[in-house]
N, C-alpha and C positions, 0 to 999 in steps of 0.2 A: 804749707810753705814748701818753696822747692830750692834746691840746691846741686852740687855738679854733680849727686850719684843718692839721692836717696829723699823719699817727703814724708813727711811727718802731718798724718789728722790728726785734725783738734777734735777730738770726741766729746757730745755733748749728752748729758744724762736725758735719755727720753726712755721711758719706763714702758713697758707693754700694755695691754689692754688688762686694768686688774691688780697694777702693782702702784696705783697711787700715793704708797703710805712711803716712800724714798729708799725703798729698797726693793730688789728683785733675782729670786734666788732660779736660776739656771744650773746646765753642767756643758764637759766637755763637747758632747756629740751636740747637743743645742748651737753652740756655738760651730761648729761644722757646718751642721744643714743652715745656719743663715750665713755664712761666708763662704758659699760658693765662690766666692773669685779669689779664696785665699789674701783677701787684705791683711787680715791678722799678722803676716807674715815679715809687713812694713811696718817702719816706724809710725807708732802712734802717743798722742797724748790726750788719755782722757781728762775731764774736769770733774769727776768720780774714782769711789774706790772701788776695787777691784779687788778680792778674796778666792783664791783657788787653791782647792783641795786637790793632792794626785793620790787619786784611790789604787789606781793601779796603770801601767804602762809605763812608757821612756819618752822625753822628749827634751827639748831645751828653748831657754826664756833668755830674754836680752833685757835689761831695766837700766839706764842709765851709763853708758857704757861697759859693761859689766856683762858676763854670758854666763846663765846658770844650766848644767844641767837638773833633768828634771829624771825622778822615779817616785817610785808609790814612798808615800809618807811629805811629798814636798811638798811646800806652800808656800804659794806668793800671794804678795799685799802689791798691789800698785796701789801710791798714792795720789791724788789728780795732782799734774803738773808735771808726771814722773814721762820720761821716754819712753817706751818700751815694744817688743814685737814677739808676739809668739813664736820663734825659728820652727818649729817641729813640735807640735802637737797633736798630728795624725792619730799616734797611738795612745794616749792620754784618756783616760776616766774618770768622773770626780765632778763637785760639787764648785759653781760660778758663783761667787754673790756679789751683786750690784750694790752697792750704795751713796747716798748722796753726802757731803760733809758736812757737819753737824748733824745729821741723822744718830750717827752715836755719841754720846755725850759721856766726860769722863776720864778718856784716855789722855794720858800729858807724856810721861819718859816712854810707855813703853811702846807709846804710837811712834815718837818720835827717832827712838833707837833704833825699833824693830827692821833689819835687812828686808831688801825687796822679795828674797827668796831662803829658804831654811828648810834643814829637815828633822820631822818629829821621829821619836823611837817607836817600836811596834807597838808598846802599851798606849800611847795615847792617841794616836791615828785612828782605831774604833771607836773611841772615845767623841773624838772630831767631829768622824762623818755621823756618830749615832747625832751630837747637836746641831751639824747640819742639818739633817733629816729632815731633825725636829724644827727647824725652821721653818725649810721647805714647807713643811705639811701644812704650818701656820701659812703662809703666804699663801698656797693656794688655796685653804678655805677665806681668807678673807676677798682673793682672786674672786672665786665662786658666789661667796656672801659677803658686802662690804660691811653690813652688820657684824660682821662675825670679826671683821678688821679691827686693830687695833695697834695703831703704831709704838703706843711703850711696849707693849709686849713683843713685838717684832723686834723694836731695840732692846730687846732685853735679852733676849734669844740670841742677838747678833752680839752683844756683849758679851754673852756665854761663849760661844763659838772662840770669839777672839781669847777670852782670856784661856780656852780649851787647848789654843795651837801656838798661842805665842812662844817665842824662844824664853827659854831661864835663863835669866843676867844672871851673870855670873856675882858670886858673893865679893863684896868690896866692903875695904878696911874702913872707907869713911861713909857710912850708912848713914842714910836722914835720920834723925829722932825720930821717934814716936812724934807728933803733933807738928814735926813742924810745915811751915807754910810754903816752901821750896817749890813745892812741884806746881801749884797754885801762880807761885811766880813766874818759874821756869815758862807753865803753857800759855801765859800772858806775856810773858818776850818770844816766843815759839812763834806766836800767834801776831804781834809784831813785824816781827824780820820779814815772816812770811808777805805781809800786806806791803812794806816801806822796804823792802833790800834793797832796789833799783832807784830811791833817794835819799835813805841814810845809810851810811857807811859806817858811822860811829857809835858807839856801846852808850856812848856818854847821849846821844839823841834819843835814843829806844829809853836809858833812866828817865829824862827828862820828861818825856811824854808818859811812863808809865808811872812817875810817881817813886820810882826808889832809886838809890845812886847805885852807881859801876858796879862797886864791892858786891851789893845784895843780887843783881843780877847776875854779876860771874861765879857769885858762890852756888846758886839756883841750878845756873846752866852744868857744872862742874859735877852737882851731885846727881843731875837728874841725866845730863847727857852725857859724863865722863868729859868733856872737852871746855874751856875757858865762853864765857859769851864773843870777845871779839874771834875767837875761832868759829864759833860755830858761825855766825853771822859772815866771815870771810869766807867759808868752803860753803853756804848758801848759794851767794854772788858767784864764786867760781861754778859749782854746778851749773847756774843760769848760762853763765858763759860758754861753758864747756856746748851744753844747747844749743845757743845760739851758733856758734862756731860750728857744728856737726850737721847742722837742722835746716840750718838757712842760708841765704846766699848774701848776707848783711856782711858788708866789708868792716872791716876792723873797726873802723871809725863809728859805723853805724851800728854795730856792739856796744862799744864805749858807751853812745849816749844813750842805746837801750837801759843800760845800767846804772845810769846815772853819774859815770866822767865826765869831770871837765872837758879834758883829749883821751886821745888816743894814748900817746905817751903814756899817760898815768896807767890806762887801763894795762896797757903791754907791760908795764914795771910792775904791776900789782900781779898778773895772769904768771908774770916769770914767776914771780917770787913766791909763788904757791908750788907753778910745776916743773919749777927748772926750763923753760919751753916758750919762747915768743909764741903769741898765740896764732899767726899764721903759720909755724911749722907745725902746732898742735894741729889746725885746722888740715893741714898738708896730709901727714900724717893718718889722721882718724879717717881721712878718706881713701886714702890707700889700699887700710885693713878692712874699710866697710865693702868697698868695691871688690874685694877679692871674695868676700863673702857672700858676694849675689850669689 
C-alpha cells in the first residue's frame, strides 16, 4: 500500500526449506544477510508473530506508532497485523523466531496485554536465550530429520520461551479467582473483535454472538485486560484507523467504510472523541513526523 511518504508490506508466513512445523527460529545477522536492500527499515506488516531476543548491542524498533529503543535484555513480540520497521538493527544480536497464529495454543491476558517491546532484568535474559537455544537446536534437527520433527514439542519449547520473557503484571487488587472462567471468556471476545471490529461496533453484538450478555463480557475484559469491553473494542477500531490513515492513501471516507461507517461524519466524531484530533490533521500530522524521519 502506498501513501504521500511511506509503504507498508503485507508480509506473508512462508517458512524455509525444513521449517514445516509453523515455526522457524533465526537471529539478527540471518536477517541482515537476506535484507540486503535494507527493507526491514520500512513500514511493514507481517500476518505472523515475530519474537526477538537482544542478546547484546543497541538499536531501535518502531510498532505501531510508537519508537522503542532497543539494548541487550529487549524483546519484541510483533503480533500479525501490527505496523512495524526495524529503524536500526545494524548492531543488534539475538535470537528471531517466526511463528504462525494458532501455532501456540493457550495464551489469552498475557498475549493480549503484553507491549510490542520490554525489557527483561539481567537474571532472566540467560535464562531466555538458554530456552531459545533450546528451541533453535529442536528446529534444526527436525530441519535435518523431519522424523525427529514434532510440532507439540516445538510449541512447547516456544511456550516455554514466552512465558521465560514475558513482562510481570503488576499485582492487582481485583484478581480472577482461583477457577474462574474469565480469561476463557475474555480470549473468545479477544478473538471476536479481532475477526468482526470493521462490522460490529457494539459490545452488545460480540454478547449476542458469543452467548453471554455485556456484564459477563466487560467483567472478562476488565480483569483480564485492565480496560472495559466497549474500550477495548473502541481503541481496536481506532488502531485500525490510525493504519489506515498513516499507511495508505484511502481518503477519509474510504477509512470510514474500511471500518464499517455509515459516513464519514460518524467516523471523524468517533476518531475526535478518542484523540482530541479530526482524523485528517492526525493523518497531516503523522506524516510530518514520519517524513522527517526518512
Amino acid at each position: 500500500m502506498e501513501n504521500g511518504h511511506a509503504a507498508v508490506r503485507q508480509l506473508r508466513y512462508l517458512p524455509a526449506v525444513g521449517s514445516a512445523h509453523g515455526v522457524e527460529v533465526l537471529d539478527f545477522a540471518a536477517l541482515r544477510r537476506m535484507d540486503t536492500r535494507r527493507l526491514r527499515v520500512l513500514p511493514q506488516r507481517p500476518d505472523f508473530h515475530v519474537l526477538a531476543l537482544i542478546a547484546s548491542g543497541t538499536g531501535d524498533h518502531e510498532a505501531d506508532f510508537r519508537g522503542y529503543r532497543l539494548a541487550e535484555g529487549s524483546v519484541v513480540w510483533i503480533r500479525p497485523g501490527m505496523v512495524h520497521r526495524w529503524s536500526d538493527i545494524d548492531s543488534c544480536d539475538g535470537p528471531l523466531i517466526l511463528f504462525r497464529s494458532g501455532f501456540l495454543a493457550g495464551f489469552t491476558a498475557a498475549e493480549a496485554t503484553a507491549p510490542a517491546c520490554w525489557q527483561m532484568d539481567g537474571q532472566r535474559l540467560p535464562l531466555a536465550l538458554s530456552a531459545a537455544e533450546h528451541l533453535g537446536r529442536e528446529h534444526e534437527a527436525s530441519a535435518r530429520d523431519p522424523r525427529l520433527g514434532s510440532p507439540a514439542l516445538l510449541s512447547h519449547l516456544l511456550a516455554a520461551l514466552l512465558l521465560r520473557t514475558l513482562p510481570e503484571a503488576p499485582a492487582r487488587t481485583d484478581a480472577v479467582p482461583a477457577g474462574d472462567r474469565s480469561a476463557d471468556v475474555f480470549r473468545a471476545y479477544r478473538a471476536a473483535v479481532e475477526e468482526h471490529f470493521t462490522e460490529w461496533h457494539h459490545v452488545a453484538d460480540y454478547a449476542g454472538a458469543l452467548g453471554y450478555d455485556v456484564r459477563t463480557l466487560t467483567r472478562a475484559t476488565r480483569a483480564n485486560a485492565g480496560t472495559g469491553a466497549k474500550a477495548f473494542l473502541d481503541q481496536r477500531v481506532l488502531l485500525e484507523a490510525k493504519r489506515l490513515l498513516a499507511h495508505t492513501d484511502l481518503p477519509v471516507t474510504g477509512c470510514a467504510r474500511r471500518l464499517g461507517f455509515c459516513d464519514a461524519g460518524n467516523f471523524s466524531t468517533f476518531f475526535r472523541r478518542q484523540t482530541a484530533t479530526p482524523p485528517a490533521t492526525w493523518r497531516a500530522a503523522y506524516g510530518t513526523a514520519d517524513t522527517s524521519r526518512a
